[in-house]
C-alpha positions in Angstrom: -55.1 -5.1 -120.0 -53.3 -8.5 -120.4 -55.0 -11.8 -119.6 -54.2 -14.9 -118.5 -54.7 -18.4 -120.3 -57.8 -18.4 -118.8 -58.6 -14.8 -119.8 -58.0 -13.7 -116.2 -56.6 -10.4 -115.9 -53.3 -10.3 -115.2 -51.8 -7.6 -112.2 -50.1 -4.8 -113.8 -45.9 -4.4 -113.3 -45.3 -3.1 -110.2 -48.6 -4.8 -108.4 -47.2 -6.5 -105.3 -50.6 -6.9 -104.1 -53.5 -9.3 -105.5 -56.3 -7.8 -103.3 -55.2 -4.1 -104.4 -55.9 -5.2 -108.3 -59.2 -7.3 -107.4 -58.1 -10.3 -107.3 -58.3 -12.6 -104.9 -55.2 -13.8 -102.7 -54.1 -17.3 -103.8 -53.9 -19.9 -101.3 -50.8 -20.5 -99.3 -48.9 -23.6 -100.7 -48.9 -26.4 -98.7 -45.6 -27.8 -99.6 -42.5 -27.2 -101.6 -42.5 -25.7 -104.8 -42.1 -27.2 -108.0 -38.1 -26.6 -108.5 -38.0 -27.8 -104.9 -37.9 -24.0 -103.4 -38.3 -24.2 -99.6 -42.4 -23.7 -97.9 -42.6 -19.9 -98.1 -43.5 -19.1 -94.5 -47.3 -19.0 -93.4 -49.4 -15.1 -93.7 -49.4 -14.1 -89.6 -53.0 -13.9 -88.2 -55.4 -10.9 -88.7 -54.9 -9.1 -85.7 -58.1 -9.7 -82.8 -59.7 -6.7 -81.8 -59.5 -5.8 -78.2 -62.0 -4.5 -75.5 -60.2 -0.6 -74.5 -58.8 -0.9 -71.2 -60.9 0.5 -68.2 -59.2 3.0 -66.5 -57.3 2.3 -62.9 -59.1 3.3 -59.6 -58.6 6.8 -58.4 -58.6 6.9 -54.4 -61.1 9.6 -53.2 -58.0 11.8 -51.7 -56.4 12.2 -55.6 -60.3 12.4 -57.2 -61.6 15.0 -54.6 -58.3 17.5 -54.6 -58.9 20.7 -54.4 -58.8 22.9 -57.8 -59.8 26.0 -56.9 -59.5 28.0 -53.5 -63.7 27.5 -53.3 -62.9 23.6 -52.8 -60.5 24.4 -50.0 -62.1 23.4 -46.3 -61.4 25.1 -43.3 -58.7 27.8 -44.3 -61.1 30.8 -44.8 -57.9 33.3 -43.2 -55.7 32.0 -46.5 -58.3 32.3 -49.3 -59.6 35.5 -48.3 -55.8 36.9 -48.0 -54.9 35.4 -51.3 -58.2 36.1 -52.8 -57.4 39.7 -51.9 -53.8 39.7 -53.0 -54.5 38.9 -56.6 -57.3 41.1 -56.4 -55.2 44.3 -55.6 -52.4 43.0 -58.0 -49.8 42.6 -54.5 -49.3 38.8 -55.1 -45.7 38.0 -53.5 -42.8 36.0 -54.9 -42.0 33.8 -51.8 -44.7 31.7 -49.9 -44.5 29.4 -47.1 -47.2 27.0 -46.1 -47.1 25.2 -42.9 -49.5 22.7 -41.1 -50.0 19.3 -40.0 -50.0 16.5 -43.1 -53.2 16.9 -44.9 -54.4 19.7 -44.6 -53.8 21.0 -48.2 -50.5 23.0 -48.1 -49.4 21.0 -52.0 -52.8 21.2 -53.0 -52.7 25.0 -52.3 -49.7 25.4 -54.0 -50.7 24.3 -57.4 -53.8 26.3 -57.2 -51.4 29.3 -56.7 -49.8 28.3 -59.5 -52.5 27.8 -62.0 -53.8 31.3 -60.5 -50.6 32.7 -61.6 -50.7 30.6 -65.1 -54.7 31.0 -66.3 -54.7 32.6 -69.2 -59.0 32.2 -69.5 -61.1 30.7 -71.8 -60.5 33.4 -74.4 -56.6 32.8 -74.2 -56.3 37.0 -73.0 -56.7 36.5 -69.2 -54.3 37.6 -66.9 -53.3 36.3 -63.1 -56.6 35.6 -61.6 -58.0 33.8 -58.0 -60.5 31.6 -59.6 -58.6 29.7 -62.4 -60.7 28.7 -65.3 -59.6 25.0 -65.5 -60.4 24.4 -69.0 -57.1 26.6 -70.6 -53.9 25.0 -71.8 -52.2 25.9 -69.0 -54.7 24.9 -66.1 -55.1 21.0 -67.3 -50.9 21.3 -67.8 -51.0 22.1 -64.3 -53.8 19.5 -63.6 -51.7 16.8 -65.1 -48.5 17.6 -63.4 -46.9 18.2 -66.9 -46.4 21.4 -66.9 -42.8 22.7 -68.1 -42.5 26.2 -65.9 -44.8 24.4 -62.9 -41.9 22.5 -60.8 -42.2 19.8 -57.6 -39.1 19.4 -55.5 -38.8 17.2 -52.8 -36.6 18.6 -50.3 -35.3 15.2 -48.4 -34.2 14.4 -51.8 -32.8 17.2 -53.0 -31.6 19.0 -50.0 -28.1 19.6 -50.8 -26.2 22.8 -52.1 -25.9 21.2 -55.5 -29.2 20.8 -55.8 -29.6 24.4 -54.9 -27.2 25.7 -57.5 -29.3 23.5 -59.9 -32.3 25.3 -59.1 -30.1 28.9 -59.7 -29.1 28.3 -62.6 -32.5 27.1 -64.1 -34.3 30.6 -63.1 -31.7 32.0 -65.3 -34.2 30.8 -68.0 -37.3 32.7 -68.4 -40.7 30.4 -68.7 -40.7 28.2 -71.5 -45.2 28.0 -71.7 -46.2 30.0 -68.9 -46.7 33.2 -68.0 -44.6 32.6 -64.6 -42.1 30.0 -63.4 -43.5 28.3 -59.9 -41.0 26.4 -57.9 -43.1 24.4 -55.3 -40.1 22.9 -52.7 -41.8 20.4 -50.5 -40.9 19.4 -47.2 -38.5 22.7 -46.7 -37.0 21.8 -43.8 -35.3 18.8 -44.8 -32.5 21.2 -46.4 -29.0 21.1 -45.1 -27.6 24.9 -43.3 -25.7 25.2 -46.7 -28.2 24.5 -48.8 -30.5 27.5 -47.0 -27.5 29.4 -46.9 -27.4 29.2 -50.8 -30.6 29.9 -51.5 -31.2 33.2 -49.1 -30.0 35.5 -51.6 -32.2 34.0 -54.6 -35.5 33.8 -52.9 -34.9 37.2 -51.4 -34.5 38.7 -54.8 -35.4 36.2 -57.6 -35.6 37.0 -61.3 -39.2 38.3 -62.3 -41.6 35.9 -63.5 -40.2 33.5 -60.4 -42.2 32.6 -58.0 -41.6 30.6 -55.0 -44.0 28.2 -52.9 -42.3 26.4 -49.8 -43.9 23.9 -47.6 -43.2 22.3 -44.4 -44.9 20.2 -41.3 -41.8 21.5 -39.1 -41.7 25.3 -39.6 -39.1 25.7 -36.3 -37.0 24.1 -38.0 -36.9 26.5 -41.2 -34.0 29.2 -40.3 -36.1 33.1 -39.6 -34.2 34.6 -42.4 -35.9 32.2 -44.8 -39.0 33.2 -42.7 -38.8 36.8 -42.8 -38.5 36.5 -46.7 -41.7 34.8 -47.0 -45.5 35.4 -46.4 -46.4 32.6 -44.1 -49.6 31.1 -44.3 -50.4 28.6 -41.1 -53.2 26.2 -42.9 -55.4 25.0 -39.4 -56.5 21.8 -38.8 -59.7 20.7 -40.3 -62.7 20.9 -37.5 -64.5 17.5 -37.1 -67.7 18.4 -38.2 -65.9 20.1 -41.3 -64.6 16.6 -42.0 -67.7 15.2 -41.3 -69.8 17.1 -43.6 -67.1 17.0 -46.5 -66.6 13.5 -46.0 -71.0 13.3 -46.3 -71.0 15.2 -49.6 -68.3 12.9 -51.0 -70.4 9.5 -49.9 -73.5 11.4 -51.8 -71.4 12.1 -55.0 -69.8 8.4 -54.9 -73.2 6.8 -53.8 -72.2 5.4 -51.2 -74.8 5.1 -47.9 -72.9 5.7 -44.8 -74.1 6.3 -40.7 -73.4 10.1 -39.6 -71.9 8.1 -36.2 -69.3 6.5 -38.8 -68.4 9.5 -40.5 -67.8 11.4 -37.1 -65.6 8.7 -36.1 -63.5 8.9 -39.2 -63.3 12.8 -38.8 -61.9 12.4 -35.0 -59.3 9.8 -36.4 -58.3 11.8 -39.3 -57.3 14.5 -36.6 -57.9 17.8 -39.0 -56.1 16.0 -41.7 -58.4 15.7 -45.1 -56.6 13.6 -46.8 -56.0 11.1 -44.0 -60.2 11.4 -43.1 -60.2 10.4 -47.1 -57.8 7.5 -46.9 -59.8 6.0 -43.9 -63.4 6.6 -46.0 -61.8 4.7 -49.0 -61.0 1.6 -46.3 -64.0 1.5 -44.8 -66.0 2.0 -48.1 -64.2 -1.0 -49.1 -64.6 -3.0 -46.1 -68.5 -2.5 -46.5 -68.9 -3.5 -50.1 -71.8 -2.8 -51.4 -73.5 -2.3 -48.1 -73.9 0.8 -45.9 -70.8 1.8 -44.0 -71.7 1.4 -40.2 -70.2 2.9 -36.6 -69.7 -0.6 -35.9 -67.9 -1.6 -39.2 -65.7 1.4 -38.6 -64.9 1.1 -34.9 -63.7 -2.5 -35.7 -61.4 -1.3 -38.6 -59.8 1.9 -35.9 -59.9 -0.5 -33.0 -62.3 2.0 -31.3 -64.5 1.1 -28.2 -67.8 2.8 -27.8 -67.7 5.8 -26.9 -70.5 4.5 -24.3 -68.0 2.2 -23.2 -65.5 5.2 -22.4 -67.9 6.5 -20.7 -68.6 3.7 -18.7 -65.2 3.0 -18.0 -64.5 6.2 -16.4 -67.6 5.8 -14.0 -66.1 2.8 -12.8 -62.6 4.3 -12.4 -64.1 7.9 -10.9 -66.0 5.3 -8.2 -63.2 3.1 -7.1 -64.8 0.2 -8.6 -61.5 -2.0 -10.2 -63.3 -5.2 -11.0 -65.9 -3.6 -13.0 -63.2 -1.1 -14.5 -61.3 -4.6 -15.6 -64.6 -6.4 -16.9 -65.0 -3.5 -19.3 -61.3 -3.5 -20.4 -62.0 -7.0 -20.9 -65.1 -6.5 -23.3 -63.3 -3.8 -25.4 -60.2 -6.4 -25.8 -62.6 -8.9 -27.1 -64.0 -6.3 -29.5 -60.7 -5.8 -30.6 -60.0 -2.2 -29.3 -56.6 -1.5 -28.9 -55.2 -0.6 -24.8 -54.0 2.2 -26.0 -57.0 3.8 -28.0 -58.5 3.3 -25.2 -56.4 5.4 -22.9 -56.1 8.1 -25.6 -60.0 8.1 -25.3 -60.2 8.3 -21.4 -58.0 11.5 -21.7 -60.1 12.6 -24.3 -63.1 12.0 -22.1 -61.1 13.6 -18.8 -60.2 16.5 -21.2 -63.9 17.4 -21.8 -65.3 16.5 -18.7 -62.4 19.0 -17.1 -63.9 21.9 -20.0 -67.9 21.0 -18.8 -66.7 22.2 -15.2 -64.5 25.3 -16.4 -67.2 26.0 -19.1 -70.7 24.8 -17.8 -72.3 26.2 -20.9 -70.3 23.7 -23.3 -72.8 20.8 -21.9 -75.2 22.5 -24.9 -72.6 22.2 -27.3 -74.8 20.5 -30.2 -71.5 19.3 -32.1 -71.0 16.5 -29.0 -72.6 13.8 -29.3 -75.9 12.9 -27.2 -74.1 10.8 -25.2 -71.0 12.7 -23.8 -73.4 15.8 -23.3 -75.9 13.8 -21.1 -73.7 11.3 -19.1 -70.6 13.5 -19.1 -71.9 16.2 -18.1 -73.2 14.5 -15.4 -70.6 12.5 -14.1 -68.4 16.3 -14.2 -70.9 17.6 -12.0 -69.6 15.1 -9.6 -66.1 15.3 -9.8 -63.6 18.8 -9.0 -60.7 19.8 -11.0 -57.9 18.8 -8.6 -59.6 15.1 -9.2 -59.8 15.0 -13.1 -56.2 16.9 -13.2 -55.3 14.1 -10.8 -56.5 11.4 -13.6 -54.9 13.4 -16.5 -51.0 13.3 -15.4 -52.1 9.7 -14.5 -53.6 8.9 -17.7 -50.4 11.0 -19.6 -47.8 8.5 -17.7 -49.7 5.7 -18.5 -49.9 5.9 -22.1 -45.8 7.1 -22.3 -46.0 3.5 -20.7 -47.8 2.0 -23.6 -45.5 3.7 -25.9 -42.6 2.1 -24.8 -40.6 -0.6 -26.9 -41.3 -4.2 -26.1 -43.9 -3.0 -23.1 -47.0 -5.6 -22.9 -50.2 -3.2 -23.5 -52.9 -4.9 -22.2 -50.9 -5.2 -19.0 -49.5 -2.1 -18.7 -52.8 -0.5 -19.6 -54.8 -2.7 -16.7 -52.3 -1.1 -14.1 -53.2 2.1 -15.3 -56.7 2.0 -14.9 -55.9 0.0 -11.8 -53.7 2.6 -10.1 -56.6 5.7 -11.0 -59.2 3.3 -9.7 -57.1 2.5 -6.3 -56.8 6.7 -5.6 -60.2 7.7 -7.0 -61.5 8.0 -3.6 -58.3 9.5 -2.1 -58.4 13.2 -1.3 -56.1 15.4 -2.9 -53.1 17.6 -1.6 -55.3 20.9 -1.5 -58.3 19.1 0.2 -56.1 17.0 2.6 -54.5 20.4 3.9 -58.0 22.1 3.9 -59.3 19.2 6.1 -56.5 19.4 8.8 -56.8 23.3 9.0 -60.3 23.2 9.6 -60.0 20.5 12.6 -57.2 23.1 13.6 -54.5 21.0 13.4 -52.2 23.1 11.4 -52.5 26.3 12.7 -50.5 29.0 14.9 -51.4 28.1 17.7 -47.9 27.2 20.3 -47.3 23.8 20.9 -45.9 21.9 24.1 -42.2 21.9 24.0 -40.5 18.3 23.4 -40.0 16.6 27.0 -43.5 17.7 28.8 -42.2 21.0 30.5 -44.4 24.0 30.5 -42.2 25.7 27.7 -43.8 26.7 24.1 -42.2 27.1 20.7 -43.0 31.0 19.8 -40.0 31.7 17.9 -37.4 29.9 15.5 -34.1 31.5 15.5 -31.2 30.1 13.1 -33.5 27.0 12.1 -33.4 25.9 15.9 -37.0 26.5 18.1 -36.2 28.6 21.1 -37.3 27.1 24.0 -38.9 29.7 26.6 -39.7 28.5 30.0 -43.6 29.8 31.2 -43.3 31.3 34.8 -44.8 29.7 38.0 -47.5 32.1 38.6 -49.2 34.0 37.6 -48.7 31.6 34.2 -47.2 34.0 31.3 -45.1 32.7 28.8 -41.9 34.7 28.2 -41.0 35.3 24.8 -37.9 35.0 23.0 -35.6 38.0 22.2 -33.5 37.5 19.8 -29.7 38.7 19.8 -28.4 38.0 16.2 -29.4 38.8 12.9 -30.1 35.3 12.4 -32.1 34.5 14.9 -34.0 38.3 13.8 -34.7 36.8 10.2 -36.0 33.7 11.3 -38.8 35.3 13.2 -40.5 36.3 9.7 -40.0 32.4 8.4 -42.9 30.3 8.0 -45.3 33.4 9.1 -44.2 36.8 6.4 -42.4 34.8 3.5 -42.2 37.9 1.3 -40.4 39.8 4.3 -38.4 36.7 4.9 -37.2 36.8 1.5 -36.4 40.3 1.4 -34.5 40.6 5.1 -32.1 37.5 4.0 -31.1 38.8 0.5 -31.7 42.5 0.5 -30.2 43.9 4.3 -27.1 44.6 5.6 -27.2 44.1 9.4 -25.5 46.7 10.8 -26.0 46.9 15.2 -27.9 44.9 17.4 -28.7 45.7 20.7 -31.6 44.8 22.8 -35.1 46.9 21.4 -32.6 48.5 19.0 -31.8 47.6 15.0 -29.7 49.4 12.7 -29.8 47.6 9.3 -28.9 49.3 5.5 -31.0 48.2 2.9 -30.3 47.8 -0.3 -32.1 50.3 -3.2 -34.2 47.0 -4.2 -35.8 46.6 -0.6 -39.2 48.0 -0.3 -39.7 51.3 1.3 -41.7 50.1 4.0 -39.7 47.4 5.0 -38.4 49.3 8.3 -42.1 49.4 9.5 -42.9 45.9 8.8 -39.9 44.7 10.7 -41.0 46.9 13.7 -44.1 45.3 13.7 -42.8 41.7 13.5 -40.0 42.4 15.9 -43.0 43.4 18.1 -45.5 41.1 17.9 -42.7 38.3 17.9 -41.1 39.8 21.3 -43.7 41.4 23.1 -41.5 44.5 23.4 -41.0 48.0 21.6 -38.7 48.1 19.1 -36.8 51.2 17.3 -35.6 49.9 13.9 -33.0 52.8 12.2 -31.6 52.8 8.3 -28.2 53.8 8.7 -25.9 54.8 5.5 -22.9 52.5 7.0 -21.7 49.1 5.2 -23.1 47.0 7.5 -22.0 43.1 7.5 -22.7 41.0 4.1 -26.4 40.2 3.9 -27.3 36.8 5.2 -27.5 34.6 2.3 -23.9 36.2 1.0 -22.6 35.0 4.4 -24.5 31.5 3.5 -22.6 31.0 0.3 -19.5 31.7 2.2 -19.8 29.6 4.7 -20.4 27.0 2.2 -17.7 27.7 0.2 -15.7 27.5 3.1 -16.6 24.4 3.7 -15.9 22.9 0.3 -12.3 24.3 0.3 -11.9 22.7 3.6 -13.5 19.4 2.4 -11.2 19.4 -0.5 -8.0 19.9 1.6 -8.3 17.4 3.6 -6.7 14.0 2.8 -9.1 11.5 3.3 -11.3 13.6 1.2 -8.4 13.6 -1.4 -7.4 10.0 -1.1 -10.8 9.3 -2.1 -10.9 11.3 -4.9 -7.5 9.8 -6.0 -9.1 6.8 -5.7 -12.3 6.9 -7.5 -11.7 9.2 -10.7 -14.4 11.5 -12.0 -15.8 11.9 -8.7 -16.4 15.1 -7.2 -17.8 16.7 -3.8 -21.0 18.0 -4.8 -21.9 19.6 -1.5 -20.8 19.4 2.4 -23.5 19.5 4.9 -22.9 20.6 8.4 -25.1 19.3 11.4 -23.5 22.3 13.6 -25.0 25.2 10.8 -28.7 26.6 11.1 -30.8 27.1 8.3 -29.0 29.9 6.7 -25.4 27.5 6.9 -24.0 29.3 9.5 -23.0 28.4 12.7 -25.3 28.8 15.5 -22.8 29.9 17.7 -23.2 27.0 20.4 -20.7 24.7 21.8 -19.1 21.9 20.2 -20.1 18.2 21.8 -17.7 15.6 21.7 -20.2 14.2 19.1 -20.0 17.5 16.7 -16.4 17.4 17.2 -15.5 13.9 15.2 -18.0 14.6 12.9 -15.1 16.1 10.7 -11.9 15.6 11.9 -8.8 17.7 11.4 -6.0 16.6 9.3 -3.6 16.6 11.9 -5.8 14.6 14.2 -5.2 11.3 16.0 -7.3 8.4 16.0 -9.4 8.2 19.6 -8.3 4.5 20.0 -5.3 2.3 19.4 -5.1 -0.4 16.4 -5.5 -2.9 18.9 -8.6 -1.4 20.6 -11.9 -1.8 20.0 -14.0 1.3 19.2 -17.0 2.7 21.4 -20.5 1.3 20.3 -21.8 4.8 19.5 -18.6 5.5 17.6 
């Protein structure tokens, strides 16, 4: 080996390196070189290590998704069904999942999928309902990076290009997988066309295709799209469900939280999982380190106690508005929103209505202590009609909070205010009950208008018939009626049914005093000659003989109504201060024409015309009463 002057090694040809032959690496220079070549630039720095990145925060909705159908809450019907499906080998091409948000219908979808994909442990298993998880294609699937597993979002991709997209990919059989799995979110946000395109391909898609559609609106997904699938309705999540999943999850993250707070986070998640999970990550985080408490949580949901409620109601249910306003007060301090609040008192009306349908519910161990105890008591002093009273009130009201720009706290204090001002108000149904009992509705006859010795006994054509009691001894003479009209209207207000039937299913056909000749029609009852002999009867005091006969008979009497009142429009229209009006004011029409002169039935009564009746639709060829210089008659 060659050496320097010094008897240094020198670095063989080709040795760019010092520190690769063992020498050390001679100092940078410090300035130009000797035949003034320019200051060769400076080594970079040796790299600095760095710490490995921690990785980011998953929320508890992403770390706690289901992987299996055993991890799936509350939607026992659709695991067992599925569970049996791949059991027997009879696993369809086409599903449709439905239910509220949350409840699982993607996350049951990609366990499908991974069902249809696991390929086991070994690498030799075939479609299976308990995925192993640990197999290429499970963690594909896992990771959302699966080739053959495909996500569409329908409100992105809901036109028919998209569609024809998706046909021509399942000309391709599956690249990894054993099956292609098209999972199309949000269903019905496809356009008419875009369902019309893909009837005929998800009624008979290429094998190794499946299909998974999901949807919060399934109404609006077209029945043939329906009929081609098997449709699974996932259920709301029940509260103490929620309550107990939400428990486990607190154990497994270590995290000390109040059963009271976790019920109250499983009543706002209303049976949706994910949402419960998103409101349990807040209040986690708005407790720190420290236990998550009811109170902690009511703040962060703008809850009032549920004591409170309770309270509130008493007040209302007792008439009591100052104390129902002192309370509304607190809760606003606590920061409780007016409308929670009115959501809760229909809550609380809801239940209290169920303890008086369902008296056993009060033993209901899921309720808390407080709403069994207090409700139940405060139930057992109210009736139905009273809460149903509160409940259209309370529904009103909160459409009232609801509405854009409305102040709540206002709106909601005239709420309570209103429920507190009729709390001690009977209702309809006890208010008629009252006034029967103290007789004053009933059939008794009444004293005729003008003190005379006469009594109402009969209504004929709308009109009471007047009949005049005799001097001695006193017997009051009873009306006996002469038209059809006046025959009908005996039954009204006493036989409705009967009433019903004599105006729209009989022909009158004679009349004559103690004698009826009427043809009914084949819809009338067959009985309905004997029941109109005994009203006829008892309304008369006299024998009546009522015949079917198999002649034509006159139009029944509510054909004869609608005549009359066509009559009347036609006449109304003709005339021409009707039609200068109309000429004058476009778009208006005549809507109806109401005749003082008609009964109840719109036909005449057959009495004389007054003066009075006379001008109260004049004839088109009639002449005003009074000159242009006159002055008109006060009554006029």
């Amino acid at each position: 080996m060659a050496s320097d002057m010094f008897g240094s090694p020198l670095p063989a040809p080709g040795d760019d390196k010092p520190e690769e032959a063992g020498l050390p690496e001679p100092p940078a220079p410090e300035g130009p070189g000797l035949f003034g070549d320019p200051t060769p630039p400076a080594p970079p720095p040796a790299p600095v290590a760095r710490p490995a990145e921690q990785p980011g925060y998953r929320v508890l909705a992403r770390k706690y998704r289901p992987t299996n159908f055993d991890d799936l809450i509350g939607q026992d019907v659709l695991v067992r069904t599925l569970r049996h499906a791949f059991a027997q080998g009879r696993v369809h091409h086409a599903f449709l999942l439905t239910g509220v948000r949350g409840v699982g219908k993607t996350t049951t979808a990609r366990i499908i999928a991974r069902a249809l994909n696991c390929i086991g442990v070994d690498g030799k298993g075939g479609p299976t309902a308990d995925p192993c998880g640990v197999c290429p294609e499970c963690k594909a699937i896992l990771a959302d990076r699966h080739p053959d597993v495909v996500e569409l979002d329908a409100a992105s991709n809901n036109s028919v290009d998209d569609v024809r997209e998706l046909r021509e990919a399942l000309r391709f059989r599956a690249s990894q997988g054993r099956q292609k799995v098209f999972i199309l979110d949000e269903c019905h946000m496809l356009s008419g066309a875009a369902f019309n395109a893909f009837l005929k391909t998800l009624e008979e898609p290429p094998s190794g295709v499946t299909f998974i559609l999901a949807t919060t609106e399934l109404r609006k997904v077209p029945i043939t799209i329906r009929s081609r699938c098997q449709t699974f309705a996932l259920r709301r999540v029940p509260q103490d469900s929620l309550a107990q999943h939400f428990a486990r999850i607190c154990e497994k993250e270590a995290v000390t939280a109040e059963a009271d707070a976790l019920a109250m986070i499983a009543r706002a998640a209303d049976g949706s999982v994910r949402d419960g999970l998103s409101l349990l990550d807040q209040a986690i985080g708005q407790s720190g380190a420290a236990e998550v408490r009811a109170e902690a949580v009511r703040d962060m949901l703008g809850l009032a106690d549920r004591a409170m409620i309770i309270d509130l109601m008493e007040a209302l249910m007792g008439g009591d508005i100052a104390a129902a306003l002192g309370i509304m007060d607190r809760a606003h301090e606590l920061g409780a929103d007016p409308l929670v609040i009115l959501q809760d008192l229909a809550e609380l009306c809801h239940l209290l209505t169920r303890f008086r349908a369902a008296p056993a519910l009060r033993k209901d161990g899921s309720l808390p202590e407080a709403e069994r105890v207090r409700g139940a008591a405060l139930a057992q002093r109210l009736s139905v009609p009273v809460l149903g009273r509160t409940w259209q009130m309370l529904l009103k009201g909160i459409g009232e909070l609801q509405l854009e720009g409305a102040d709540r706290r206002a709106a909601a204090e005239m709420v309570l205010i209103r429920i507190a001002h009729v709390a001690d108000m009977p209702t309809p149904g006890d208010l008629v009950k009252r006034l029967t009992e103290a007789g004053e509705i009933g059939s008794a006859p009444r004293p005729t208008p003008g003190g005379g010795g006469g009594s109402l006994r009969a209504v004929a054509g709308g009109a009471p018939v007047r009949a005049e009691a005799a001097p001695s001894p006193p017997v009051t003479a009873l009306a006996q009626p002469s038209t059809w009209q006046e025959i009908v209207a005996l039954a009204s207000g006493i036989k409705p049914l009967l009433h019903a039937q004599l105006r729209h299913s009989v022909h009158p056909v004679r009349i004559a005093p103690g004698r009826l000749e009427i043809n009914p029609e084949p819809d009338a009852p067959r009985d309905l000659a004997a029941q109109l002999t005994a009203l006829l009867s008892e309304a008369t005091g006299q024998r009546w003989t009522v015949i079917i006969s198999q002649e034509a008979g006159a139009p029944t009497l509510a054909a004869q109504g609608k005549e009359a009142e066509a009559d009347r429009l036609a006449t109304a229209r003709a005339h021409p201060l009707v039609q200068a009006i109309l000429a004058a004011f476009p778009g208006a029409t005549i809507e109806a024409v109401h005749d003082g002169a008609a009964d109840a039935y719109g036909l005449s009564r057959n009495a004389a015309l007054t003066d009075d009746d006379a001008r109260d639709f004049a004839p088109p060829d009639a002449e005003p009463a009074y000159g242009d210089d006159e002055t008109p008659p006060d009554d006029f």
